[in-house]
N, C-alpha and C positions, 0 to 999 in steps of 0.2 A: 656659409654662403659668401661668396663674395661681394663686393660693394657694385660692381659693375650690373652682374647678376641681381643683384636687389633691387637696384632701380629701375632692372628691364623691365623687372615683373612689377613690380610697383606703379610704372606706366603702363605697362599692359592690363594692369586689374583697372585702373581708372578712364582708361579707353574704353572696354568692358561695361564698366559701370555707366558710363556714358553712353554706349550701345543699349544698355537697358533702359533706359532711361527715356532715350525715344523710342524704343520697340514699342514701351509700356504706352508710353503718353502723347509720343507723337515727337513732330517735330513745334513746340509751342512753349509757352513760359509755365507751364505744368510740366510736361521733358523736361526741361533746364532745370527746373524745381526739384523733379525727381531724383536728376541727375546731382546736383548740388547734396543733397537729402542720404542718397546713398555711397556720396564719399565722404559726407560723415559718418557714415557708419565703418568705411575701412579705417578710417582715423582712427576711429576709436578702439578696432582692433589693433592698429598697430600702438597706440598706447597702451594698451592694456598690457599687451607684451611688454612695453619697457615699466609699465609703473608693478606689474606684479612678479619681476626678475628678482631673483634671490641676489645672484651676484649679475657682475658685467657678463661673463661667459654663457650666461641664461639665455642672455640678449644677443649674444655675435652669432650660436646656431640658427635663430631665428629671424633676423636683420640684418646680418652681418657684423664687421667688427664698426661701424659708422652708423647706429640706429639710430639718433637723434639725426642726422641728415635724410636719412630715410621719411623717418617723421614728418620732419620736414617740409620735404619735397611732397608728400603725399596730402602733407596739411595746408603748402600753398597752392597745391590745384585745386583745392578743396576752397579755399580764399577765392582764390579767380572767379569759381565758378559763384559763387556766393554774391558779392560786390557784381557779376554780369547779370546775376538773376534779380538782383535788387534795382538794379537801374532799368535793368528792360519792364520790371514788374513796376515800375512808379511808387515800391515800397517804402513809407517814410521810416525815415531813421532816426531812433528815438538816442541820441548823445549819452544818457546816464547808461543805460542798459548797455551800449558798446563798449564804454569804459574798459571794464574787465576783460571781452575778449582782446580789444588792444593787447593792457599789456601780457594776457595769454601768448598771441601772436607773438609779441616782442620776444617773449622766455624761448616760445619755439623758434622762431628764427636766430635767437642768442645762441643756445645750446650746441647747435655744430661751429661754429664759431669756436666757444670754451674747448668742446672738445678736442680742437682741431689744436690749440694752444696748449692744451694740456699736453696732448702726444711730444708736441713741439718743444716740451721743457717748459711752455712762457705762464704755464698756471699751475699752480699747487694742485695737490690731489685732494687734500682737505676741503681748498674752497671747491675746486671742482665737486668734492658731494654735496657738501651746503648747499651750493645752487642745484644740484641733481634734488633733493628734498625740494626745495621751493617750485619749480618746475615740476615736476611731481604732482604736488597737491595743489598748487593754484591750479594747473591747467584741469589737474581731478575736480576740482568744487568749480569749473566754469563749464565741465560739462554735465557735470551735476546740476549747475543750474539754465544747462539748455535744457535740459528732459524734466524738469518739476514743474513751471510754466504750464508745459504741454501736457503734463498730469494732470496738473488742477483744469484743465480747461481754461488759462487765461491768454494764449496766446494761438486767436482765429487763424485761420488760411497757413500754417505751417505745415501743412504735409504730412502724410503717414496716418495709421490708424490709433486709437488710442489704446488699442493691445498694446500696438509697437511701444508704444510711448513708456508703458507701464515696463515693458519687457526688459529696454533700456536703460528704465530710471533702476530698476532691480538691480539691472548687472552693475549700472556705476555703482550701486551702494554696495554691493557684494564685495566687490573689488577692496573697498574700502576695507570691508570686514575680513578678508583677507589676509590685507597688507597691515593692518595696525596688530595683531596680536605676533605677529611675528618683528615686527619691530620692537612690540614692547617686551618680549620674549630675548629678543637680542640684549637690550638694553640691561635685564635683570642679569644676566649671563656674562656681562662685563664688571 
């Protein structure tokens, strides 16, 4: 797929999602909510795509050959809407608990960047995997610890049902279980 092409549809699925979001709930800070609520969830689709890619070419059929800008792009409408639902909601913001998604954010906005340097000659391909792992698993264990919170019941007024909640925290750990024996599968294989 092309990179043009990926971002069409990329903004057409979060337009979409945003269309559901008020069908569902109206136009109110429960829509905004919902809306916010279910572009996390294509996020997390489109990571999972890149965190359980065997190689790069896993990732260019289905993202094209710039899947971390895709990511991206996807993850900072997913930002905007979050930060608009928070201030319109009067939701306090607790500092320690944002820490992590910071620097989450940061790695995801780093990553097209590296990328883009790497193609360019101006980054090694070594360090470009190093931070391909780190990126990886930080952004894996923050959304791992978006959906446990909401498992145990310790975080009110977040949206969705507690199937959901469970269904999600399943797959991020699935993903996990996954991706680690084939890593370490590689590893004995060297």
């Amino acid at each position: 797929m092309t990179f043009r092409n990926a971002v069409f549809i990329c903004i057409i699925v979060e337009v979409s999602l945003g269309a559901l979001g008020v069908i569902n709930y109206g136009w109110s800070i429960e829509g905004l909510q919902a809306t916010t609520r279910y572009s996390g969830r294509f996020s997390l689709l489109l990571f999972s795509i890149i965190f359980l890619a065997n190689r790069p070419a896993d990732i260019y059929s289905w993202l094209s050959k710039k899947p971390f800008h895709i990511f991206a792009l996807a993850h900072g409408i997913h930002l905007l809407e979050l930060l608009t639902f928070l201030y319109l909601s009067g939701t306090d913001i607790i500092p320690y608990r944002i820490a992590g998604g910071f620097v989450a954010y940061l790695l995801i906005f780093l990553m097209p960047i590296l990328a883009d340097r790497l193609e360019q000659g101006r980054f090694s391909e070594k360090e470009f995997s190093i931070m391909i792992i780190v990126f990886q698993y930080f952004v894996w264990g923050i959304f791992f610890l978006t959906y446990l919170p909401r498992v145990r019941g310790l975080l009110p007024n977040v949206g969705g049902s507690y199937l959901e909640h469970v269904v999600l925290l399943g797959w991020i750990s699935l993903m996990l279980g996954m991706k680690l024996p084939r890593v370490m599968f590689k590893r004995k294989m060297r």
